[in-house]
MARTI-156136 format. One record per residue (C-alpha): x, y, z; residue in three letters. Coordinates in nm, 3 decimals. Layout:
{atom {X Y Z} 'ALA'}
...
//
This chain:
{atom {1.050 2.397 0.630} 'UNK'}
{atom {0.965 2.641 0.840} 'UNK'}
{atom {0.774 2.549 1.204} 'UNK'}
{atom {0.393 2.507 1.117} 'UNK'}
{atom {0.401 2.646 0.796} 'UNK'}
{atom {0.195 2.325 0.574} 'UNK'}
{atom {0.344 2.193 0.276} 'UNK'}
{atom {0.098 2.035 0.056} 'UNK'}
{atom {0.068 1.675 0.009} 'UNK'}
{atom {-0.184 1.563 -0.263} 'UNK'}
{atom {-0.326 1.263 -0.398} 'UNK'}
{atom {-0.390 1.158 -0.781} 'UNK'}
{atom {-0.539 0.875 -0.926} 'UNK'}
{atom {-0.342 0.660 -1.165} 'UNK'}
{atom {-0.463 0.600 -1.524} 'UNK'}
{atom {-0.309 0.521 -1.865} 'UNK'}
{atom {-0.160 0.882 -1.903} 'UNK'}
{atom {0.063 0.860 -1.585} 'UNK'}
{atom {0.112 0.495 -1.509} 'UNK'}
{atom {0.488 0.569 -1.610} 'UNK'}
{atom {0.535 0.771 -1.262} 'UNK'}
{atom {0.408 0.459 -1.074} 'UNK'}
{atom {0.648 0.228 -1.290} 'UNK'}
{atom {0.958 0.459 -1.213} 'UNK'}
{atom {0.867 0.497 -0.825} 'UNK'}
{atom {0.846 0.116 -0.835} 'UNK'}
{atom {1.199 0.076 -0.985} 'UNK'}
{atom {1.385 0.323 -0.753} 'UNK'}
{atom {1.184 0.174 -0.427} 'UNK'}
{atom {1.147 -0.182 -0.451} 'UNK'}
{atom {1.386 -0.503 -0.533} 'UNK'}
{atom {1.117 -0.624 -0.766} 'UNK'}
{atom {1.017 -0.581 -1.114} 'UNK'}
{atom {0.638 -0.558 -1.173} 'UNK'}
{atom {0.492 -0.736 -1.492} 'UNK'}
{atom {0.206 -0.593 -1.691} 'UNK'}
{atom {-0.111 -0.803 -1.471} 'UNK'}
{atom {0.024 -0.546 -1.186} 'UNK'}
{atom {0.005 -0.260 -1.328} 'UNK'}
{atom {-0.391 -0.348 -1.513} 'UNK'}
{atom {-0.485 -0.442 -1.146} 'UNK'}
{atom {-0.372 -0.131 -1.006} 'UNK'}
{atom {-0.535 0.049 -1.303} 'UNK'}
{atom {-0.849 -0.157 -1.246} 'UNK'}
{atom {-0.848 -0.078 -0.865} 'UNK'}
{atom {-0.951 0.289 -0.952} 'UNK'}
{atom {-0.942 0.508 -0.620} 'UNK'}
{atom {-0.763 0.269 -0.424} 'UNK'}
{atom {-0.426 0.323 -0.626} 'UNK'}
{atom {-0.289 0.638 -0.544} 'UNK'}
{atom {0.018 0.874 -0.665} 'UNK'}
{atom {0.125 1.110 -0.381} 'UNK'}
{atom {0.303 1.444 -0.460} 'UNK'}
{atom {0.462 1.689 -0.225} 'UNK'}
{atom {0.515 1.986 -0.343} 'UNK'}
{atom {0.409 1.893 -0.712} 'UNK'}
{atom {0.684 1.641 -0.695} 'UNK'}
{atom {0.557 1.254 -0.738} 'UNK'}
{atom {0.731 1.129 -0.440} 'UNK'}
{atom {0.477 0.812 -0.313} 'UNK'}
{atom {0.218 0.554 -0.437} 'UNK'}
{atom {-0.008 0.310 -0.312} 'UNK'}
{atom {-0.133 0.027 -0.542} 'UNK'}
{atom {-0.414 -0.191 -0.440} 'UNK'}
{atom {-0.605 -0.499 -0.617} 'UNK'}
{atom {-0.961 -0.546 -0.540} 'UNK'}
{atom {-1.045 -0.899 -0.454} 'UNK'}
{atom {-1.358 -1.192 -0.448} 'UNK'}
{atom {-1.340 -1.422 -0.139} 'UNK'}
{atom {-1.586 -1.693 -0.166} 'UNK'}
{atom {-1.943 -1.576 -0.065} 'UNK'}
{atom {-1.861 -1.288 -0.298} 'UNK'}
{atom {-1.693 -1.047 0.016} 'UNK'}
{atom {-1.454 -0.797 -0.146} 'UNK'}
{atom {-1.116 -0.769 0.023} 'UNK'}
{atom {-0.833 -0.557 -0.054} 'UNK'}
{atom {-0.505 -0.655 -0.110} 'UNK'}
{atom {-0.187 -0.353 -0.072} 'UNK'}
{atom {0.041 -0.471 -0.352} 'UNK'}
{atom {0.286 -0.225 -0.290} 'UNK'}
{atom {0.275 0.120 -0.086} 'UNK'}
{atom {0.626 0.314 -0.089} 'UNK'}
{atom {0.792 0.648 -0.048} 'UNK'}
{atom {1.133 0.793 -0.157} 'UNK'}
{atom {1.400 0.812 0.148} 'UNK'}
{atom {1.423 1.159 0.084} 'UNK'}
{atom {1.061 1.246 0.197} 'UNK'}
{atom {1.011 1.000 0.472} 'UNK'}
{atom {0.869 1.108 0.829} 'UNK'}
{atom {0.665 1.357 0.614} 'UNK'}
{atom {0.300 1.156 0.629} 'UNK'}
{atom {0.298 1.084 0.302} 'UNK'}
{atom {0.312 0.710 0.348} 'UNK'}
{atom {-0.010 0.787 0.616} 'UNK'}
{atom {-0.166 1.003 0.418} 'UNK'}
{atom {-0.205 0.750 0.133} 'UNK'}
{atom {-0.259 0.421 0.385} 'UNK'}
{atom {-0.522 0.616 0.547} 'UNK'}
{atom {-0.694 0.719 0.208} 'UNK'}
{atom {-0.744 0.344 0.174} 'UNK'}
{atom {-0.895 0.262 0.500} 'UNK'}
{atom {-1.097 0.560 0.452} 'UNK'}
{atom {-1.241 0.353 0.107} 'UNK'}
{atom {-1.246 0.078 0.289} 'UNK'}
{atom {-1.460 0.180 0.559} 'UNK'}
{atom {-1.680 0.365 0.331} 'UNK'}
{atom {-1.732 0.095 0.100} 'UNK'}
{atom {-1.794 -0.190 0.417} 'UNK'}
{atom {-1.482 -0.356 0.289} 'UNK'}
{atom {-1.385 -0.587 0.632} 'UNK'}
{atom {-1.060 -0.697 0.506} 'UNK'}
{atom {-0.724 -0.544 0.418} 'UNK'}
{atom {-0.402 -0.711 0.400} 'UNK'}
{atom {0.004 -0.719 0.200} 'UNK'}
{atom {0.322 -0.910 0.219} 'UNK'}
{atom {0.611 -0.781 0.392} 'UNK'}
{atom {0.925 -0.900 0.390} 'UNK'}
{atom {1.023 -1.071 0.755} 'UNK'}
{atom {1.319 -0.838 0.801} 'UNK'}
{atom {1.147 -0.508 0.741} 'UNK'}
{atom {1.032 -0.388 1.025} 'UNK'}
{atom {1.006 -0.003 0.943} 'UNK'}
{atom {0.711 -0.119 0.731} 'UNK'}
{atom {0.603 -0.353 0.989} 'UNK'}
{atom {0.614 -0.146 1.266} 'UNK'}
{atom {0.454 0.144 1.025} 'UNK'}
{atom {0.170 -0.130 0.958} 'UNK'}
{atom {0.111 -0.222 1.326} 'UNK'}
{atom {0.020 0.169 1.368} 'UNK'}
{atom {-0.297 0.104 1.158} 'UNK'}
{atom {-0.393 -0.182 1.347} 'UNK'}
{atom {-0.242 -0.470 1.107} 'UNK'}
{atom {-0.129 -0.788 1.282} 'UNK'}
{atom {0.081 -1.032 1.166} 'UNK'}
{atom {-0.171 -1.353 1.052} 'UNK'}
{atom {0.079 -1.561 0.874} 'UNK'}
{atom {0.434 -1.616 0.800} 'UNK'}
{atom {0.539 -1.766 0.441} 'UNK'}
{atom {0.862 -1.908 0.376} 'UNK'}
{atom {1.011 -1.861 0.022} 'UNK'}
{atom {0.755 -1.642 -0.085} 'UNK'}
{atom {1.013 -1.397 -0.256} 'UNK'}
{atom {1.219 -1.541 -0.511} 'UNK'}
{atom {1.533 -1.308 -0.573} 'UNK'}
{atom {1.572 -1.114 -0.282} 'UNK'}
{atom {1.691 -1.234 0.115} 'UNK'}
{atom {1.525 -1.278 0.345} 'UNK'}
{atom {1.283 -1.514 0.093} 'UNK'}
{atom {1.032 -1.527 0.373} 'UNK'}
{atom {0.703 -1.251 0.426} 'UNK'}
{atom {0.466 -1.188 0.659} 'UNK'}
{atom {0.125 -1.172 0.590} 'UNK'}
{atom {-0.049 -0.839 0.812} 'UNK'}
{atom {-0.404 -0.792 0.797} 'UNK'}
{atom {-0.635 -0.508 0.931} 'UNK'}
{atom {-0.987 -0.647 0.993} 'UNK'}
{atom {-1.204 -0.285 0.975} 'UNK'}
{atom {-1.568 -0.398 1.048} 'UNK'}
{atom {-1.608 -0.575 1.389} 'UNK'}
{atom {-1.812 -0.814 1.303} 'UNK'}
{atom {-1.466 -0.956 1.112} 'UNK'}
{atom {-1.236 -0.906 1.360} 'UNK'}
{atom {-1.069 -1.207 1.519} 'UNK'}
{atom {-1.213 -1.242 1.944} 'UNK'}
//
């Protein structure tokens, strides 16, 4: 690419016609296999799951659940937010991240938060640039894959949430 010239980066919602891309980014990104309750939360999240294209290539999602703590607070919960190698370092993975904090924030959601995998610290450091902190540490949470152990990072957005 040629210096400043802007390549475009857009966003699409996911819905039965093109769950399929979302299935086959999930199987060339992650160690995991997704069963059907992921995909039906990701449908149900609506704009918080995302496909991201680049050049009218499908190249990224994000897939979020929408959760109930008790006293009926909604939190959201990234199940998984990926990119292929290829188009890394592009902003994809920030473009999408930040279309969720910009729901979040619009919708007074205070709490975000995913699992991440205790040796990955590309996506940890990447997380930390949002403002996510690690909040908990659970062993064997994985069952095929080594390390077995996560982190849990969470990004409190309203003050009146965050942690003194």
């Amino acid at each position: 690419m040629g210096a400043g010239r802007e390549v475009a980066i857009s966003l699409d919602g996911v819905r039965d016609k093109n769950v399929m891309q979302l299935k086959k980014l999930n199987t060339a990104l992650f160690p995991v296999r997704y069963n059907d309750k992921y995909y039906a939360d990701a449908l149900a999240s609506g704009e918080f799951t995302k496909l991201a294209y680049y050049s009218d290539i499908c190249v990224g999602s994000i897939a979020c659940r929408l959760e109930k703590k008790e006293g009926g607070a909604i939190r959201v919960y990234i199940m998984t937010l990926g990119v292929l190698a290829p188009y890394r370092g592009l902003g994809i993975g920030t473009r999408l991240l930040n279309h969720v904090l910009d729901l979040c924030s619009k919708q007074n959601i205070p709490e975000i938060y995913l699992h991440v995998q205790t040796n990955n610290e590309d996506a940890i450091n990447f997380y930390k640039k949002f403002g996510f902190e690690i909040t908990e540490t659970i062993k064997n949470y994985y069952a095929n894959i080594d390390p077995s152990d996560c982190f849990v990072l969470t990004k409190f957005t309203a003050p009146s949430q965050a942690k003194k």
